[in-house]
N, C-alpha and C positions, 0 to 999 in steps of 0.2 A: 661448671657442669655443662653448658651449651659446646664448648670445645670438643668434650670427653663422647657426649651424645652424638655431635657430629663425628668426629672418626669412629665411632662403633657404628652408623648409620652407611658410612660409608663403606665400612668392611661387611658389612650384610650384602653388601650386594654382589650379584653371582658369580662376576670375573675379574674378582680381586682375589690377594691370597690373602686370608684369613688368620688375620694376626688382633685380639685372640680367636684360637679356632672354635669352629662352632659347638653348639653345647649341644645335649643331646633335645630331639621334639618333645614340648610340653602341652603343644596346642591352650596354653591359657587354661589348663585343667590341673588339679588339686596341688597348684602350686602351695608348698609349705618356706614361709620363711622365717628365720629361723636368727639372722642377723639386724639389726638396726642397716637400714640400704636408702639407695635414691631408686626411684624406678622409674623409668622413662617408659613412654607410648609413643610408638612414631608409626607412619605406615608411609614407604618407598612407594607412592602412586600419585604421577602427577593432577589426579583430578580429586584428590582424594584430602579433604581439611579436616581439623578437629573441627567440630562445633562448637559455635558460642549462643549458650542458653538468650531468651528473648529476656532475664533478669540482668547478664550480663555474667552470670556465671560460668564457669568452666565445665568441658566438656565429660569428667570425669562427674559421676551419680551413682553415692553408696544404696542399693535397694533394699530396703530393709523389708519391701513386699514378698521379695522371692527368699526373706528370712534368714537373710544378713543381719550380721551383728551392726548398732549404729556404727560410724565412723569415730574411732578415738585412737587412733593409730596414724593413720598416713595425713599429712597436713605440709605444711611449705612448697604449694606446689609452685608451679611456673609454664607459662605457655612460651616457647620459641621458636624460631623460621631460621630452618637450618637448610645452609644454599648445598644443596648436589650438582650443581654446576659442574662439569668437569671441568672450566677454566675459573672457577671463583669468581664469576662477573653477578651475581647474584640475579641470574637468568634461569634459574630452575629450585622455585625456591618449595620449600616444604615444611608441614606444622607439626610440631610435638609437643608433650608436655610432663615436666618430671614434677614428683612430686619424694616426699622424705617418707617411707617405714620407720618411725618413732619406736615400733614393737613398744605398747603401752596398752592396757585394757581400760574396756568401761569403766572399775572400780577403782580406776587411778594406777600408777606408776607404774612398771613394768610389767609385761607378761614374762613368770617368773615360775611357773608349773605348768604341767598339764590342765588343774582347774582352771588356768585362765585363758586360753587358749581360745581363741576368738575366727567363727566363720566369717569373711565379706564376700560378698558379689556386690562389684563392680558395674556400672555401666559407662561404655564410651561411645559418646555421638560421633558422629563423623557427616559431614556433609560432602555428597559426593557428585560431583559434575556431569551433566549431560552432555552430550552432542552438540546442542545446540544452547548456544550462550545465554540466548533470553528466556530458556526455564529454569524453573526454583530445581534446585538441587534435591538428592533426594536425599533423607535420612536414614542412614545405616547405622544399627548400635549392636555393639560386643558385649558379651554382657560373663566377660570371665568368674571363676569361682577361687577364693583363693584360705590360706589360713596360717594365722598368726599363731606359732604358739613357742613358748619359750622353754629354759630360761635363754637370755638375749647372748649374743656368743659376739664376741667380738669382731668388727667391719674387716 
């Protein structure tokens, strides 16, 4: 997956040609999936990191205050530092983190109808870099909406 991540991270960017081409804007809003997938979170800004929780946790927080279904779907995640170097000398390095759509509900095994069919919102930390090196970064979070719902259609 870190491979795959990397050349899609690098075909994002503005003056390459886009192979594959771009998909249309979702801005992170009522995305539906609909496949078992891997989903990655990257953000192209050198000042710009995932956060790591003070538990030691990852950067990704199911909210179930803004009335999110718990998390029983996406799990195997991964945090990695994918170089954008344009010479590969790993001088322009940057953080992502994928994690697996299982497409699986609260009451166990697959989302398999419309009854199972599960809201999440998301949240992603990001710690983001000053000016000036000796202050604390600041915290910025994303906080996209998304929905599971089946039956699971094949990758």
């Amino acid at each position: 997956m870190p491979d795959i991540i990397a050349k899609l991270a690098r075909n994002g960017r503005p003056d390459t040609y886009k192979d594959p081409p771009k998909l249309p804007q979702h801005n992170f809003e009522n995305i539906v999936w609909k496949r078992r997938c891997y989903i990655a979170i990257f953000v192209d800004e050198a000042n710009w990191k995932l956060h790591k929780r003070a538990n030691g946790a990852g950067a990704i927080v199911f909210n179930t205050d803004k009335g999110s279904t718990p998390n029983s779907s996406f799990f195997d995640a991964a945090d990695i530092e994918i170089d954008m170097s344009d010479t590969g000398d790993g001088s322009d390095m940057r953080s992502a983190i994928y994690f697996v759509n299982h497409l699986t509900c609260e009451t166990g095994g697959s989302v398999g109808h419309e009854q199972n069919r599960s809201e999440y919102i998301f949240d992603v930390y990001f710690d983001v870099a000053f000016a000036d090196p000796a202050a604390e970064p600041a915290k910025i979070v994303f906080d996209p909406g998304g929905t599971n719902q089946g039956p699971p259609q094949q990758p």
